[in-house]
C-alpha positions as CSV (number, residue, x, y, z in Angstrom):
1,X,0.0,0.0,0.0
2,X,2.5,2.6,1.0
3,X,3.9,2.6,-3.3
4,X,-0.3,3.6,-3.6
5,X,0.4,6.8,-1.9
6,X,2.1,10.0,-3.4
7,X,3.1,12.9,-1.2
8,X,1.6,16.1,-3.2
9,X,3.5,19.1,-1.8
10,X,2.9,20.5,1.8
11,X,0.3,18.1,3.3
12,X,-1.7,16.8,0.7
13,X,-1.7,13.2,-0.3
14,X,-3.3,11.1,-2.7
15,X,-4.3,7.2,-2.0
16,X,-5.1,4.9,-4.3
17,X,-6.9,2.0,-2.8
18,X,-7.0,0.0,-6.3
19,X,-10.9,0.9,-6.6
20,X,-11.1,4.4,-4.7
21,X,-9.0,7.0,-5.5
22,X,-8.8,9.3,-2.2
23,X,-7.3,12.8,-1.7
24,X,-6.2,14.6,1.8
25,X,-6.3,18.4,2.2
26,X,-5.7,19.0,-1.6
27,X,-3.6,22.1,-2.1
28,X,-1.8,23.7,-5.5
29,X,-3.6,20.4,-7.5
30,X,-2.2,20.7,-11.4
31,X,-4.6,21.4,-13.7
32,X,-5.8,17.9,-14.9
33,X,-5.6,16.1,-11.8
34,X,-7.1,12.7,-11.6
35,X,-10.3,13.0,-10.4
36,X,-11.2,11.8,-6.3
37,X,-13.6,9.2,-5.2
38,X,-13.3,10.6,-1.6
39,X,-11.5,13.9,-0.1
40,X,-10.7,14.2,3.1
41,X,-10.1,18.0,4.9
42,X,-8.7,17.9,8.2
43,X,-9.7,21.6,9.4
44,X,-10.0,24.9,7.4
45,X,-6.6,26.7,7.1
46,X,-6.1,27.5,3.8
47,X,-3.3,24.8,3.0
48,X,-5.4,22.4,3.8
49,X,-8.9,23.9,2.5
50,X,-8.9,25.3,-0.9
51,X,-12.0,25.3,-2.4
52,X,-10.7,25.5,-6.0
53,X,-8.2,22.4,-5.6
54,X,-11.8,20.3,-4.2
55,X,-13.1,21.5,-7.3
56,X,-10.7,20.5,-9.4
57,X,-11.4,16.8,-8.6
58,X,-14.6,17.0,-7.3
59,X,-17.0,14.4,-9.3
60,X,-20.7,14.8,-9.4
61,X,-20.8,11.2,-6.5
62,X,-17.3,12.0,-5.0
63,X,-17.7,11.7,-1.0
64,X,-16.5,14.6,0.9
65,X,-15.7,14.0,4.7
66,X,-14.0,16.9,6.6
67,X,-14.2,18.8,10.1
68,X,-17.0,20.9,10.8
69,X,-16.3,24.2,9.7
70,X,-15.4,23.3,6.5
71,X,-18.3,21.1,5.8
72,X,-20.7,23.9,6.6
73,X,-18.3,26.4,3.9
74,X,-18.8,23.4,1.4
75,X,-22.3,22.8,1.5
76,X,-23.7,20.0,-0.7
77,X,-23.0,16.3,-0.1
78,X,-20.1,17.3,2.2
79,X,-20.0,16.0,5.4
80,X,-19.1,16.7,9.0
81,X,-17.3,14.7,10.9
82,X,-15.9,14.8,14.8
83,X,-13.3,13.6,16.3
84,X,-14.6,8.8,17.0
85,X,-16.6,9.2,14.0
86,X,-16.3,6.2,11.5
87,X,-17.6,6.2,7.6
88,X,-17.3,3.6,5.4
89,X,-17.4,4.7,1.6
90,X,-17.8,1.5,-0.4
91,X,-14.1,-0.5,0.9
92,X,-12.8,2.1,2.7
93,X,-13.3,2.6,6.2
94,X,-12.6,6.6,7.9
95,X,-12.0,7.0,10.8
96,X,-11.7,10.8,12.3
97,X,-9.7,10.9,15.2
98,X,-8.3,14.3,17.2
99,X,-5.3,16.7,15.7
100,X,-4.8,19.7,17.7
101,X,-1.9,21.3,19.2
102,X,-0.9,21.3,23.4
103,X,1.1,24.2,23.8
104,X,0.5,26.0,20.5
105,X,-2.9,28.4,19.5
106,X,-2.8,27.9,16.0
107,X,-4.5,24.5,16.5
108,X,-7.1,24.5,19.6
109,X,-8.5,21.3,20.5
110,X,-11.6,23.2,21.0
111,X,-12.1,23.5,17.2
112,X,-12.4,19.8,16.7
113,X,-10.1,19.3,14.0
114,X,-9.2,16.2,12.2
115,X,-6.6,13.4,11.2
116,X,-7.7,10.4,9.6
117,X,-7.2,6.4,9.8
118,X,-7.6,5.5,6.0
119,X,-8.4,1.4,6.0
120,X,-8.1,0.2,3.0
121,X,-6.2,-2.7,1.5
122,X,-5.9,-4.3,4.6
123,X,-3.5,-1.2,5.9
124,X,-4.6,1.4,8.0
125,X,-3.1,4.5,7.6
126,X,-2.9,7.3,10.0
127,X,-3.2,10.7,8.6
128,X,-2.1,13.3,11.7
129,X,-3.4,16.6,10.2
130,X,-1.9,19.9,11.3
131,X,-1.1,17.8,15.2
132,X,1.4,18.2,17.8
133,X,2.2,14.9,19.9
134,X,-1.1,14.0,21.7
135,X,-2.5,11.4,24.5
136,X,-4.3,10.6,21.9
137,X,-2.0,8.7,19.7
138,X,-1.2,6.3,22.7
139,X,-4.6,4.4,21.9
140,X,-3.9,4.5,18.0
141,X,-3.1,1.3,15.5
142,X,-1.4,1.7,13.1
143,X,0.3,0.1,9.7
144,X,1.4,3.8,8.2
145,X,1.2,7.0,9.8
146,X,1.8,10.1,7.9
147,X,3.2,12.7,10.2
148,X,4.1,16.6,9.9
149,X,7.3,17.1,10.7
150,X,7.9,20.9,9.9
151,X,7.9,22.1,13.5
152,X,6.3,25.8,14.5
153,X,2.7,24.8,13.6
154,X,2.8,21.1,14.4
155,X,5.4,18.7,15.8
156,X,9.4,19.0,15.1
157,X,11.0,16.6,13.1
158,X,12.2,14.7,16.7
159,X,8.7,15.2,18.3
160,X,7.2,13.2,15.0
161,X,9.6,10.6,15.1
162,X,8.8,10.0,18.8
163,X,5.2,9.9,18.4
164,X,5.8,7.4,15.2
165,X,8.1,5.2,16.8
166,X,6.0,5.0,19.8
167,X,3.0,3.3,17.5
168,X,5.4,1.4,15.3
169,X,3.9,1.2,11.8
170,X,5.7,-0.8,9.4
171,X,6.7,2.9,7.6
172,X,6.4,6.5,8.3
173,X,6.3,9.3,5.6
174,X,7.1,12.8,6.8
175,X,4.8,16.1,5.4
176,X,4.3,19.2,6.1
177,X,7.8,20.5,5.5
178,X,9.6,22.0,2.5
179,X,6.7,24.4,1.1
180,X,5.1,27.3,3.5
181,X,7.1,26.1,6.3
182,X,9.8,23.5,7.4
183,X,12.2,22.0,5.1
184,X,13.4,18.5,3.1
185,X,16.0,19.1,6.1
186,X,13.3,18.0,8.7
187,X,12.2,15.2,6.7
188,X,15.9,14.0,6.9
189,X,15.9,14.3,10.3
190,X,12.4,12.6,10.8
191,X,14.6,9.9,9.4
192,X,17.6,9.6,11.0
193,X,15.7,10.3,14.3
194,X,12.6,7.5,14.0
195,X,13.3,3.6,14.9
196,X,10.7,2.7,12.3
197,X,11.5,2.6,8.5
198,X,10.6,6.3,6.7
199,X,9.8,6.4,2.9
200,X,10.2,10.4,2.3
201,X,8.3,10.2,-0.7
202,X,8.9,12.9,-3.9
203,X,7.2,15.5,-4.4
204,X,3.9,14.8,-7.4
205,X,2.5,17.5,-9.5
């Protein structure tokens, strides 16, 4: 599974289940781009939120799953989720689970933003959203987890690599780092610093 998903720039990611195609926070999407069977927005910054990159691969049945606030901006079929709340569109289970930073205010757990465990092909994948390290993750399976590791918004490259090693997935892949903030430098150190294999994926256009 972890060859079915490409690292888009910043923190959006594409999954391709075999039968689904599935996008997370879509941002700066080429003209062209292969259309989504599900999106997934984690909370409404606009790196993550762009209502012209959704429309760019919106299809007239694609699902739309996404945090409150953004939901309500979308309208339509979109849906709200909160934090425990479990979809399943077609094979593909969702799972919406908290993201928020502890000592930070550009991430209040009051807000009720989102990551996402993607299960599909018999993997789940943990999506952290915009997160710092959280009791959460304690509680949390998983076979991938997809971390930011830019720092100043979310967790540092060493706080990432903590919170991965501390689940143990068979592979991490760092985000959030060499466009608006962070650098390819903290996805290095994500890797040298994690005791779980990292696949720093290129970037896709």
């Amino acid at each position: 599974m972890r060859e079915n998903i490409s690292w888009l720039g910043h923190s959006s990611v594409r999954i391709r289940t075999g039968k689904q195609v599935i996008y997370i926070d879509p941002w700066k999407l080429k003209q062209g781009a292969e259309k989504a069977d599900i999106i997934l927005i984690s909370h409404s910054h606009y790196d993550h939120f762009s209502p012209g990159d959704v429309k760019k691969i919106r299809k007239e049945n694609t699902v739309i799953l996404a945090s409150a606030d953004v939901a309500a901006e979308l309208g339509g079929d979109a849906r709200a989720l909160r934090p425990g709340d479990k979809v399943a569109v077609g094979e593909t289970e969702i799972e919406a689970v908290p993201s928020y930073n502890r000592k930070k205010a550009f991430h209040p757990r009051e807000k009720g933003w989102l990551g996402f465990i993607v299960t599909a092909g018999g993997k789940r994948i943990y999506y952290g959203g915009d997160t710092d390290v959280i009791p959460e993750m304690k509680n949390l399976k998983a076979d991938i987890v997809i971390f930011p590791v830019g720092g100043t918004y979310t967790m540092t490259a060493e706080e990432a690599a903590e919170a991965a090693t501390r689940i143990g997935p068979e592979v991490a892949i760092p985000v959030h780092c060499g466009d608006l903030v962070g650098t390819m430098d903290d996805a290095r150190r994500f890797r040298e610093s994690c005791r779980v294999p990292v696949d720093v994926k290129p970037v896709e256009r």
